[in-house]
C-alpha positions as CSV (number, residue, x, y, z in Angstrom):
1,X,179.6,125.2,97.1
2,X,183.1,127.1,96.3
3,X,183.5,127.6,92.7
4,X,185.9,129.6,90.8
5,X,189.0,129.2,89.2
6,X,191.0,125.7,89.2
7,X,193.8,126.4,86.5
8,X,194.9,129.5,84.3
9,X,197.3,130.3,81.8
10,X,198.0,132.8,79.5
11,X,199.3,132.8,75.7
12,X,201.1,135.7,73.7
13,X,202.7,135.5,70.3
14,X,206.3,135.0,70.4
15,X,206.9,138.7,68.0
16,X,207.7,142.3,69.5
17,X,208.4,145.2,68.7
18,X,210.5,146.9,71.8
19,X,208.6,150.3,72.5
20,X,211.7,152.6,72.7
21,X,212.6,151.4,69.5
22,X,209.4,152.4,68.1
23,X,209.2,155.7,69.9
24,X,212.7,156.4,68.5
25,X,211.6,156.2,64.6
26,X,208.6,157.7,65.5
27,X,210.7,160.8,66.6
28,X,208.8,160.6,69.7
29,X,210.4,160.4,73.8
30,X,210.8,156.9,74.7
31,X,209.6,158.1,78.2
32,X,206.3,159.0,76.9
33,X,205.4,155.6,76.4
34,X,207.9,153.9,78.9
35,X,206.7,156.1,81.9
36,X,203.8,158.4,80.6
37,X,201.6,155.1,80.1
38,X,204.1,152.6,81.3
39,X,204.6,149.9,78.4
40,X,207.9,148.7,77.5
41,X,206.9,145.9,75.1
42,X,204.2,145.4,72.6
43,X,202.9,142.0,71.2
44,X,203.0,141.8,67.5
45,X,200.8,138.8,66.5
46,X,201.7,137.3,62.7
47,X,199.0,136.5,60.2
48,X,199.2,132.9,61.7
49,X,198.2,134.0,64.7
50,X,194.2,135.0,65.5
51,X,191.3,134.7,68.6
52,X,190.6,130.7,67.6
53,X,195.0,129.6,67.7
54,X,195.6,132.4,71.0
55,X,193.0,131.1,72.8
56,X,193.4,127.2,72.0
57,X,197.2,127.7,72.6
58,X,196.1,129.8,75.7
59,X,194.4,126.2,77.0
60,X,196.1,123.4,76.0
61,X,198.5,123.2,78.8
62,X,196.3,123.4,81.9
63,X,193.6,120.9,80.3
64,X,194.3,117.1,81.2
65,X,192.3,114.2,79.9
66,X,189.4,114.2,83.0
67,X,189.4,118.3,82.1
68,X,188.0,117.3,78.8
69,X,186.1,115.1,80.1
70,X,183.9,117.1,81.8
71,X,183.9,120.5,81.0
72,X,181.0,121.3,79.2
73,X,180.7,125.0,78.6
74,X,183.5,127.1,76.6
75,X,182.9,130.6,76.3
76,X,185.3,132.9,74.3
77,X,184.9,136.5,75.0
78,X,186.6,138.5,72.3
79,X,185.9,141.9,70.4
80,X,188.1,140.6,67.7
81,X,186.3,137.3,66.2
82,X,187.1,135.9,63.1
83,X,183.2,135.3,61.5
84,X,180.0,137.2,62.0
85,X,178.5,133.8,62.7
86,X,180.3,130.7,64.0
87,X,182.1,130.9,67.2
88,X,185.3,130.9,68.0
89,X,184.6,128.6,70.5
90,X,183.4,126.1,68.2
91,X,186.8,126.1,66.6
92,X,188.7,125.7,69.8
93,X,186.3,123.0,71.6
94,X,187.2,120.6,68.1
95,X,191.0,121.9,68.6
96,X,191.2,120.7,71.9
97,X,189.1,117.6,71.7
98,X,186.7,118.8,74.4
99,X,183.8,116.0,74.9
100,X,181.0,116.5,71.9
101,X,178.4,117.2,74.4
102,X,179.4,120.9,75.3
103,X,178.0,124.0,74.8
104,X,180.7,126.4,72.8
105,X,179.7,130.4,72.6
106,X,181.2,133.4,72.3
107,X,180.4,136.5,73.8
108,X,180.7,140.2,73.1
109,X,181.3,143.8,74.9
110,X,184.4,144.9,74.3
111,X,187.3,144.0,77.4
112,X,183.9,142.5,79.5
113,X,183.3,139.8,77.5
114,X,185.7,137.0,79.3
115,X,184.0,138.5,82.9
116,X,180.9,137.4,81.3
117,X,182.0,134.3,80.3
118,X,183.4,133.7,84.1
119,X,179.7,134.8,85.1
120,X,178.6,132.2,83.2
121,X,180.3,129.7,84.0
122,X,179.7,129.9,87.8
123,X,176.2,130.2,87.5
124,X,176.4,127.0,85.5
125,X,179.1,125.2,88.0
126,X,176.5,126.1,90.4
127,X,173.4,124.2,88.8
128,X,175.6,121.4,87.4
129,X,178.3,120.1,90.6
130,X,180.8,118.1,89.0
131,X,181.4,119.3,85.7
132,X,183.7,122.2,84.2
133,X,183.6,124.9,82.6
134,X,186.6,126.7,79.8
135,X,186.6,130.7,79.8
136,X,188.9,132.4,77.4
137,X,189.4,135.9,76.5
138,X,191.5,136.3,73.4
139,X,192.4,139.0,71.2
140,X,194.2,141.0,69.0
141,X,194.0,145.1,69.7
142,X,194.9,147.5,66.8
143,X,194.6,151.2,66.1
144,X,197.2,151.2,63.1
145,X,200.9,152.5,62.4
146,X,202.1,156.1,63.6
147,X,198.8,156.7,65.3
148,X,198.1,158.0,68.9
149,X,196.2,154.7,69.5
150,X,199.6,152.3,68.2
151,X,201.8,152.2,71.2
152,X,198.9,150.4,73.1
153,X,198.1,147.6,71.1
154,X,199.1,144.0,71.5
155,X,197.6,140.7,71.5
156,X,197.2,137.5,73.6
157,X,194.6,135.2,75.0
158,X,194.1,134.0,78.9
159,X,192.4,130.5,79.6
160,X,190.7,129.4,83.0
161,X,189.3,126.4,84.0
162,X,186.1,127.0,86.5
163,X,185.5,124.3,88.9
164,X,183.7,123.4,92.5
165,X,186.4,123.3,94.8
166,X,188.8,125.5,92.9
167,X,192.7,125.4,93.1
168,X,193.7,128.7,93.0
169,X,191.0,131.6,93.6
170,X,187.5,131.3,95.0
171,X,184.8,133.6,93.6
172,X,182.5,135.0,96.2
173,X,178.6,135.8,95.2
174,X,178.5,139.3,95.9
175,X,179.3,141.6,92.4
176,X,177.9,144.7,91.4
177,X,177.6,145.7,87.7
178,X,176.8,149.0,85.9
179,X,175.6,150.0,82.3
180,X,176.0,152.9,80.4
181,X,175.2,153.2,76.1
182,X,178.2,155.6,75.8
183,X,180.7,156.5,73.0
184,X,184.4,155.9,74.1
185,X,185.7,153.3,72.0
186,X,183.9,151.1,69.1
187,X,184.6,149.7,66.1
188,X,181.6,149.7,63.5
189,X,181.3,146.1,61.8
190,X,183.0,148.2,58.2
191,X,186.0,149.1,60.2
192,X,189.3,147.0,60.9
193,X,190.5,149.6,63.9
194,X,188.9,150.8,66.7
195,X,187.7,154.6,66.9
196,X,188.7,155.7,70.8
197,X,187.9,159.2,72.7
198,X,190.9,158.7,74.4
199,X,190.3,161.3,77.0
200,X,186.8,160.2,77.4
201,X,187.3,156.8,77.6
202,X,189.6,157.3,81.0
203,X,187.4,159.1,82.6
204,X,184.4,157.0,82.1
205,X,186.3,153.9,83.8
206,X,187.3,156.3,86.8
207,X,183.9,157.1,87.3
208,X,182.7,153.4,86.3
209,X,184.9,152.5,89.2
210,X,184.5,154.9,91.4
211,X,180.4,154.8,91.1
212,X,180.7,150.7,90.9
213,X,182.9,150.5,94.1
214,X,180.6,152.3,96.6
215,X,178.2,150.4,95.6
216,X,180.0,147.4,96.0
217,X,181.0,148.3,99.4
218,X,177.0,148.7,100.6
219,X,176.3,145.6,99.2
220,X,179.6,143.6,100.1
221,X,180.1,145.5,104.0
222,X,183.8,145.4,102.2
223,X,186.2,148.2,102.9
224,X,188.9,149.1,100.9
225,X,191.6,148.1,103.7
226,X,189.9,144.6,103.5
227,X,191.9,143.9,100.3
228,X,195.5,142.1,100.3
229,X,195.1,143.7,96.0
230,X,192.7,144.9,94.0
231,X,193.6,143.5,89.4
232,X,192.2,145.7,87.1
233,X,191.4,146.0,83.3
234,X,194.7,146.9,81.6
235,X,194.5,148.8,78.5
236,X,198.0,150.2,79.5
237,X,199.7,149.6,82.7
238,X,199.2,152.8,84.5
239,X,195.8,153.2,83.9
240,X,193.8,151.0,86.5
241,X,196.0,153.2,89.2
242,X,194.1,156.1,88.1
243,X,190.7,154.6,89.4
244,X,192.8,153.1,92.2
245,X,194.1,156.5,93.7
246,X,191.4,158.4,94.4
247,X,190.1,155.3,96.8
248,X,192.7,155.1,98.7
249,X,192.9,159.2,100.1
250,X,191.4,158.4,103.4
251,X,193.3,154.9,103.9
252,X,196.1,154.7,106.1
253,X,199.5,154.5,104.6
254,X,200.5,150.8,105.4
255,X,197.1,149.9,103.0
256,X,197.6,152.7,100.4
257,X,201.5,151.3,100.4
258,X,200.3,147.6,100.0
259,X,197.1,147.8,97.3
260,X,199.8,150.1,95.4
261,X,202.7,147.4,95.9
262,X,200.6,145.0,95.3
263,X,199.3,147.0,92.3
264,X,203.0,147.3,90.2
265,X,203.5,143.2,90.5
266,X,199.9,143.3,88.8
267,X,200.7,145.3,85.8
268,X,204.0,143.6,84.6
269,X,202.7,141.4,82.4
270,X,200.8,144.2,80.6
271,X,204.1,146.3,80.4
272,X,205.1,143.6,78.3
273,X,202.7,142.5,76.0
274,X,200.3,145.1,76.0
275,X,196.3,145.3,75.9
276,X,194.8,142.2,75.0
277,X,191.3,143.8,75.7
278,X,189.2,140.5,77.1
279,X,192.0,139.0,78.9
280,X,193.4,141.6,80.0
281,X,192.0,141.3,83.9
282,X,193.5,138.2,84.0
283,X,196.6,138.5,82.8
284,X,196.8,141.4,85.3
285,X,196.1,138.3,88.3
286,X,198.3,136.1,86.6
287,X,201.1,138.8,86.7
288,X,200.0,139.7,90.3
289,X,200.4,135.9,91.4
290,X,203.7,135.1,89.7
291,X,205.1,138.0,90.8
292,X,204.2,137.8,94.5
293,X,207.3,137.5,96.9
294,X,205.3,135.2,99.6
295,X,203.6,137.8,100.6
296,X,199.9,136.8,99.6
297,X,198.5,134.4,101.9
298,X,195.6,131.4,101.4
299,X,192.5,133.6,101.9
300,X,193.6,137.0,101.7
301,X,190.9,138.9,99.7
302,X,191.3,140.3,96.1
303,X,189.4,143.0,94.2
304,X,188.3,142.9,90.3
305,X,187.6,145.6,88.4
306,X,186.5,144.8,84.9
307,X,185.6,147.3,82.3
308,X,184.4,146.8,78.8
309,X,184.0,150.0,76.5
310,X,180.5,151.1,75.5
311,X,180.1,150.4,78.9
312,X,180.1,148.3,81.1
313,X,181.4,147.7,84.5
314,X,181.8,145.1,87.3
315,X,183.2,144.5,90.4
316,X,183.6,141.2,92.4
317,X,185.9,139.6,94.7
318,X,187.6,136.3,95.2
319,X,190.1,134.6,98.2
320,X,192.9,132.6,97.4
321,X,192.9,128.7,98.4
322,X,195.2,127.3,100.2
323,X,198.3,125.6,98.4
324,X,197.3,128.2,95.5
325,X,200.5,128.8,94.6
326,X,201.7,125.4,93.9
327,X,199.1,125.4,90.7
328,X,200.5,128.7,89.1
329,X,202.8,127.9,86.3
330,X,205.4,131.0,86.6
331,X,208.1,129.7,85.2
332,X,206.5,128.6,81.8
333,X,204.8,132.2,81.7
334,X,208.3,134.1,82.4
335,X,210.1,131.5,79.5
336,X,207.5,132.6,77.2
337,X,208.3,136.3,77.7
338,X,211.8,136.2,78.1
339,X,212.1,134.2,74.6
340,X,210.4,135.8,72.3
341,X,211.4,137.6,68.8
342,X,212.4,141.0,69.2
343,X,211.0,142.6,65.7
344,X,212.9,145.4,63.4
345,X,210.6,148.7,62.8
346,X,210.7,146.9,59.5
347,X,209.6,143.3,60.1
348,X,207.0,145.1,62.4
349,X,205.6,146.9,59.6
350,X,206.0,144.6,57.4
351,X,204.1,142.0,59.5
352,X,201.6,144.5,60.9
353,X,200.5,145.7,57.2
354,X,199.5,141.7,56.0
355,X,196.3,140.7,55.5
356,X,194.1,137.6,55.0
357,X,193.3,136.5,51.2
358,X,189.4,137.7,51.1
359,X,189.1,135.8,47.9
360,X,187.2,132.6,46.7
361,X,190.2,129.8,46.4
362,X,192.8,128.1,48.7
363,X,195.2,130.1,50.0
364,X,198.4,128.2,52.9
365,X,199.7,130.5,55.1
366,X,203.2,130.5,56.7
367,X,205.2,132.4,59.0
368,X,207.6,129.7,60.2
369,X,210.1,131.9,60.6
370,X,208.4,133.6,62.9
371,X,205.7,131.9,64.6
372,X,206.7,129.0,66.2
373,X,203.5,128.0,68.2
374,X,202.0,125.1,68.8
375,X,198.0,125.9,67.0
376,X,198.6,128.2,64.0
377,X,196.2,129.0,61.4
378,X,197.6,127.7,58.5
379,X,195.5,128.2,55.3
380,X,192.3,129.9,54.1
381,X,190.3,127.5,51.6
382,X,187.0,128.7,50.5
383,X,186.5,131.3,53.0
384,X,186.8,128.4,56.0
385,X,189.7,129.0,58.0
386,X,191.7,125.9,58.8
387,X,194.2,125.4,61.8
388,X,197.4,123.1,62.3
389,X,199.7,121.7,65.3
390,X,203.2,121.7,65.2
391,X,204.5,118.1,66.4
């Protein structure tokens, strides 16, 4: 049976703060953050705007009426939920109108979660032919203004429908995962902003990958040169070519030329949104795909590294299916970023430094000048968060 994924889209918030404006009142080179890490843009989410309304907003336009019908698993990886309890996915399977008799979870460890959610819902494609399954990684990454950590925040969700007989990429059964309890980024549950060992924290996915891949390879019999591309977790855009490089030393120049081509159309999207931790994989194949000048083929291999702070790794691999490319939806995704709001230093602030009532009472929310999407959180009443659609 061929499972894997039938439909994807991705959502961002329609805010931004341009990055050489933001280097330029920080008093800092724009080319530190335009070439050193390679981000241009940076997703600035309003208080309307959380996991549950990116992640439902993320899914509404690839779902139809038999989608609903029979998908009946929705997993929401995120490392940015909204309650210590109820699932995010709960929220979203009543947003959507998903069929009552689904199973709605979320999932947590850190940027894995939405490749555990994928796991999943293979697994369960496989025991269950027929039905579908909804895997979404949303979230919202901060580290706070003026601090080392700002210029690579962002936010966004991805959504992918998992099917038999998928439309666009099929997963193959061979992955290889790797564990470690380390320290290079966490967020204790008293904290609203990550703590990051910057320097640690890149050289623990380089070695993730590194230590993953060979292991991969014995398993798989896959060489490097097998690959048409290999997507990556994003945090910023030049960071997965780190990993990448030292790989492809002993490969001949037409593959090294083409998994680093290949590479740069993977990573636009990121450049322009920027790390949207659980989704961030994805976005990375979405951009890859869109971006592709013919050059990808039905069946041509591609390689997936996912990473998720604290750690964990994996890598798998997946073929593309013939007609793929008549199922992406590149033109919706390049409207969405070419018309969004560019944000002032001030409205950025301004935006960044609001918070949620944490008080008994009602409390409406409102951004319309801003936010124009179509699932928005619109009040707080009681501590229950309720969500609207704009008609």
């Amino acid at each position: 049976m061929l499972i894997g994924i039938d439909k994807m889209n991705f959502f961002t918030p329609n805010t931004y703060i341009d990055l050489v404006t933001l280097a330029e009142h920080r008093g800092i080179d724009p080319n530190k953050f335009t070439v050193g890490i390679g981000q241009s843009k940076m997703a600035v989410p309003t208080i309307t705007q959380d996991t549950v309304s990116m992640g439902a907003n993320a899914s509404l336009p690839i779902l139809d009426a038999d989608d609903l019908n029979k998908i009946d698993l929705i997993v929401v990886g995120t490392e940015t939920g909204i309650d210590e309890s109820k699932s995010s996915a709960s929220f979203i399977h009543q947003l959507l109108n998903i069929q009552p008799f689904a199973k709605s979870v979320e999932v947590k460890h850190a940027c894995y979660g939405a490749t555990a959610g994928l796991m999943m819902a293979k697994d369960y494609i496989k025991a269950h032919p027929g039905r579908k399954a909804l895997v979404i990684g949303s979230d919202i990454s901060r580290y706070g203004l003026n601090t080392s950590g700002e210029v690579t925040q962002g936010a966004g969700a991805v959504a992918m429908l998992i099917s038999e007989n998928p439309r666009i990429l099929e997963i193959e059964d061979t992955s290889v995962s790797m564990t470690e309890s380390i320290f290079d980024f966490w967020r204790p549950n008293y904290r609203d902003t990550a703590i990051v060992d910057g320097k640690f924290s890149n050289e623990a996915y380089v070695k993730f990958f590194t230590t993953i891949w060979e292991e991969f390879s014995t398993r798989s019999s896959y060489k490097i040169a097998d690959f048409k591309a290999f997507c990556f977790h994003l945090p910023y855009s030049k960071m997965g070519k780190k990993a990448l490089l030292p790989v492809l030393e002993n490969e001949s120049q037409e593959v090294s030329d083409l998994l680093l081509t290949n590479y740069e159309l993977s990573t636009d999207y990121t450049r322009n949104i920027g790390n949207i931790y659980t989704g961030s994989l994805y976005l990375s194949l979405m951009s890859l795909l869109d971006s592709d000048d013919n050059t990808l083929k039905a069946n041509d291999l591609i390689g997936f590294f996912s990473y998720g702070s604290g750690a964990v790794g994996e890598i798998f691999s997946g073929r593309l299916v013939e007609g793929y490319e008549k199922h992406l939806l590149k033109d919706e995704h390049q409207a969405m970023i070419n018309n969004r709001y560019d944000l002032s230093i001030e409205e950025y602030e301004a935006i960044f430094t609001k918070e949620l009532p944490k008080t008994d009472g009602i409390h409406p929310l409102s951004e319309a000048k801003y936010d124009k999407s179509h699932f928005y959180l619109s009040s707080i009443s009681e501590h229950q968060r309720h969500y609207n659609e704009r008609q």
